[in-house]
N, C-alpha and C positions, 0 to 999 in steps of 0.2 A: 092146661093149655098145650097146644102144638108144641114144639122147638121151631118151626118154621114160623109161627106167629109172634113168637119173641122175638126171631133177629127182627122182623119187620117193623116195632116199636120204638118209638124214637130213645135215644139213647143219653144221657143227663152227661155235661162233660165237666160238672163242677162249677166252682165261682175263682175267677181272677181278679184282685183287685188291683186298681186303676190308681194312678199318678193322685189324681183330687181323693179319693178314697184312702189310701197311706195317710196323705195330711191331715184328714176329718179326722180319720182313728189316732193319728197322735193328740190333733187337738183335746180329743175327748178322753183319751189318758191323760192328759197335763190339768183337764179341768178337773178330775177325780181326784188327781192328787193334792190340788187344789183346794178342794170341797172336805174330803179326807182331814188335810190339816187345820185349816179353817171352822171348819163346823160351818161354813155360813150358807142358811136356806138357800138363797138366790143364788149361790154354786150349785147347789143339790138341785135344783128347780131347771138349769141348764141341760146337770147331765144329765139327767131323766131326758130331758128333750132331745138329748142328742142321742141317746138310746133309742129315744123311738123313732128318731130318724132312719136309724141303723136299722131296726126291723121291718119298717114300710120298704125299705130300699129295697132289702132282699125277698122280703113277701110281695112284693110286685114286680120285681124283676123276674121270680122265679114264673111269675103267671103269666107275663111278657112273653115269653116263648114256649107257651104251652098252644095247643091246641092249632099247628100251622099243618100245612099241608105243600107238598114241593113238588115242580116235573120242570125236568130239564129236558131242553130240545138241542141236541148236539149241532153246527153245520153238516154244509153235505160232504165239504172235505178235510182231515184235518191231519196237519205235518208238523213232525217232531221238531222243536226248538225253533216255531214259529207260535208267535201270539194267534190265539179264534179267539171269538164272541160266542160263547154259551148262551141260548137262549133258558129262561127260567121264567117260571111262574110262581110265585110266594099267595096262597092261598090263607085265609084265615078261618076256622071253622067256630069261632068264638060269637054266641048270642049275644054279648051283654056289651063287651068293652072293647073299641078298637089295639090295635099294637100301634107303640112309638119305639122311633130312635132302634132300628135291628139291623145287626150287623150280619152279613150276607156273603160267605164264599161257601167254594165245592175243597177249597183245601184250607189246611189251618195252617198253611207257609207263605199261602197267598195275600195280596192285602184283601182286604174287604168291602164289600158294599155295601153304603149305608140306604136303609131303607127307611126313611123318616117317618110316615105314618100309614098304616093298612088300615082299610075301616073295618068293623066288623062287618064278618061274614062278604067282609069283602077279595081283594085278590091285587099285587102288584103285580107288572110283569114288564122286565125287562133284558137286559144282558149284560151278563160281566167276563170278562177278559182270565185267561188264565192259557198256560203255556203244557206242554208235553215234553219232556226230553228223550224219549225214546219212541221208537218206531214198534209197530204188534198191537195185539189185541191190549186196549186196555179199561179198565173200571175202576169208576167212581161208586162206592159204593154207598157213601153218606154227602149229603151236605149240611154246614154246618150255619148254625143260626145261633146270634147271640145276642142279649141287650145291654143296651148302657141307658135305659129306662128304668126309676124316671130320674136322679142324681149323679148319673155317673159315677158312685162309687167303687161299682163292682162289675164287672162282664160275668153273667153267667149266661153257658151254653150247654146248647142242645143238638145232637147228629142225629138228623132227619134221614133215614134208607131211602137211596133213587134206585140204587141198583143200573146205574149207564152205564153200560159197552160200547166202546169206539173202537174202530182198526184206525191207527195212525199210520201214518203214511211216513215213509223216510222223508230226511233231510233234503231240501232240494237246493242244490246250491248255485251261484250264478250261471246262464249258459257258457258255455264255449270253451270249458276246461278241457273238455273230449272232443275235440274236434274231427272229423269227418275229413278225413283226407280224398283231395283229387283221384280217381282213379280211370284207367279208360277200361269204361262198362259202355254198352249201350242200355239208354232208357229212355227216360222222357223228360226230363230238369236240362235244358241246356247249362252247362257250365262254365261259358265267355271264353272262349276258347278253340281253336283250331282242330278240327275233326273230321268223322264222320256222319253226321246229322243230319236233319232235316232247314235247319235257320242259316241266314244268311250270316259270316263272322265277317268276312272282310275281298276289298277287289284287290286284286295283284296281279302284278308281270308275270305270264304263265313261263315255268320254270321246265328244262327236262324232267323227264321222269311222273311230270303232274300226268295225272287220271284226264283225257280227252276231254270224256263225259263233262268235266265243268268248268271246261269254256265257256265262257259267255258271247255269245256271237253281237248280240247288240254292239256292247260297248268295243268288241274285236271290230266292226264294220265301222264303228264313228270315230274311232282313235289313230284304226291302223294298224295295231298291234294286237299281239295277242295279250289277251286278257283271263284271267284264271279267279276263279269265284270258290274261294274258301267256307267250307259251314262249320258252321260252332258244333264243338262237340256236345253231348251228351252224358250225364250220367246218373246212375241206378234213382231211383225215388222209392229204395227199399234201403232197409239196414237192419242187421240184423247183429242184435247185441249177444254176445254171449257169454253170461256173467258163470266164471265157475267159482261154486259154492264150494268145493269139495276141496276143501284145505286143511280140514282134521279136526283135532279140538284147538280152542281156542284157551288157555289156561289162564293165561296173565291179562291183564286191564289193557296194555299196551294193545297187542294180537286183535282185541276187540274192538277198539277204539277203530283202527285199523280197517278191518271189517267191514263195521258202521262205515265209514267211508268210503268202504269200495261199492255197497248198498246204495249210496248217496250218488256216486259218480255214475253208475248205471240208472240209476230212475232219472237223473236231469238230462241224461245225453236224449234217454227216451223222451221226455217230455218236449223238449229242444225239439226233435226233430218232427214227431207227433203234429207240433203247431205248424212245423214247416213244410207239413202235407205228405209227408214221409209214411210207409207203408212200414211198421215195426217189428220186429220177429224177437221176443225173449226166449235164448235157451237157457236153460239152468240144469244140475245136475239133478233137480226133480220133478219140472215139466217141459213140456216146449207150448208156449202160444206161438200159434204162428202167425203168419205176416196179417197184418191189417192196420185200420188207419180210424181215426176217428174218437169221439168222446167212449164210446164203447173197450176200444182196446186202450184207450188212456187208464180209465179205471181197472182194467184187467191187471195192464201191467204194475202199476200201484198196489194194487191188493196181494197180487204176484210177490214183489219187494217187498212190501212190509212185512209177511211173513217167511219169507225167506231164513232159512237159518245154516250153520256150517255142515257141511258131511264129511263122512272118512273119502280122505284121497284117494282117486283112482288116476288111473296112467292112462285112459283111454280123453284124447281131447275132446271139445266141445265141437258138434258138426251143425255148421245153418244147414236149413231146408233148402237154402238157393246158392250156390257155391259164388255162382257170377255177382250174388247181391255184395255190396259191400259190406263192412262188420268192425266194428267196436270191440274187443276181446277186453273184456276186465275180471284181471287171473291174478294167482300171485304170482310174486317175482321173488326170484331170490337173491337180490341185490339188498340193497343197505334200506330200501324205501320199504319192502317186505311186499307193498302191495301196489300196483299201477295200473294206470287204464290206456290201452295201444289199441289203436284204430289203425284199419287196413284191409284192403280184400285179399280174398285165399291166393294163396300163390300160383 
């Protein structure tokens, strides 16, 4: 046989026994000793029966999870130290006898799903919950099947190979941590505020020094006075984050932890402003996407972060492609917090 046909054979994980199963097997120690001292048939006649209880349990148990078949269907998106639904299909390839009572996760940390009866040759299919703690490529490489068919005595299990690759996506944590400061750009977002734009912000007593141009003659002709017509300013409907990666190595759990955070604080500010019709620009110290908007550069940027990882320090800063756009910078800092996220446009 191959080596590559062996890993792909389902894998036997042993028998565990169960709370009710401890107690059977004391009982049937106590009747032995029982029968033992005694000498009396009708002990003997007990433990026999309880022996062969003991053997059907496990001779059907063991046949319980033979012969299955598994495919998991991942979602479309999936983020670290958030709960998904796995979709799965639990197939039975067995002619003769349906499966009861099997227990169903992709981890052996996780709780489990009971999957009460599959008929033969038939197929369950549903979804079970299970979480990711870290962001990157990751694989499931088994799922695990087990029965508590048909007494409950005993859980024995089986690791069925799926072989699933996910890229998990960073942490995304509530909007509005990185907040997007005021700046005067011209763009197209009016920003309720007094500028140069194109909207109307407010009427007032034209003052010296006001621009001619926005007089309002009407209401100057119907009041008497002069009248001075203020527009709302404007700003950037671009941002462009510039997350530098290049901080060295990371050694200690703290550093990382860290990190992971600063990864996190960059993909929500993106997402944040992504929905709020924002035109997004990621630099980092090993690509630059440039400006764009839509589900399209949502998922770029996301795939961007989640594989993102540390590089050696360099002294050359991080430059957007639009100097006037405004920018989110999340760098480190050498203060006491190690790592921050400062928003602001170029000087």
């Amino acid at each position: 046989m191959k080596p590559g046909f062996l890993r792909r054979r389902p894998v036997p994980e042993g028998i565990r026994i169960t709370t009710v199963g401890l107690w059977f097997v004391l009982l049937t120690f106590l009747v032995a000793i029982a029968a033992t001292n005694t000498g009396n048939n009708s002990l003997y006649t007990v433990l026999a029966l309880m022996f062969a209880v003991l053997i059907v349990s496990g001779v059907l148990s063991r046949e319980n999870v033979r012969k299955l078949e598994i495919d998991l269907l991942p979602p479309a998106e999936v983020f670290a130290n958030r709960l998904f639904s796995l979709g799965f299909t639990l197939k039975s390839r067995s002619r003769l006898t349906p499966r009861w009572f099997l227990l169903f996760t992709v981890s052996r940390s996780a709780q489990p799903l009971l999957v009460p009866y599959l008929p033969r040759r038939g197929k369950s299919v549903g979804q079970i919950e299970t979480m990711i703690r870290a962001r990157g490529l990751h694989r499931i490489p088994y799922a695990h099947v087990s029965s508590l068919f048909p007494f409950g005595f005993f859980r024995k299990g089986v690791r069925y190979p799926v072989d699933l690759e996910m890229l998990v996506f960073p942490e995304i944590f509530p909007a509005g941590e990185s907040e997007l400061e005021d700046v005067e750009q011209t763009g197209d977002d009016a920003s309720r505020r007094a500028g140069g734009g194109h909207g109307l912000f407010a009427l007032r007593q034209y003052r010296r020094g006001d621009d001619p141009r926005g007089i309002h003659w009407k209401q100057t002709a119907r009041t008497g006075s002069m009248i001075y017509m203020e527009r709302e300013a404007e700003r950037s409907q671009r941002l462009s984050i510039l997350f530098d990666n290049g901080v060295g190595e990371l050694a200690d759990p703290v550093s990382l932890e860290r990190f992971e955070r600063l990864v996190s604080e960059a993909a929500t500010a993106a997402l944040d402003h992504l929905a709020r019709g924002f035109e997004v620009e990621l630099v980092t110290r090993d690509r630059t996407l440039g400006f764009s908007g839509g589900p399209r550069q949502r998922l770029a940027v996301l795939e961007a972060l989640a594989l993102v990882a540390a590089r050696p320090r360099r002294a050359e800063p991080l430059v957007s492609s639009d100097p006037r756009a405004p920018q989110i910078r999340v760098h480190m800092d050498a203060g006491a917090e190690g790592f921050r996220a400062a928003a602001g446009g170029m000087p």
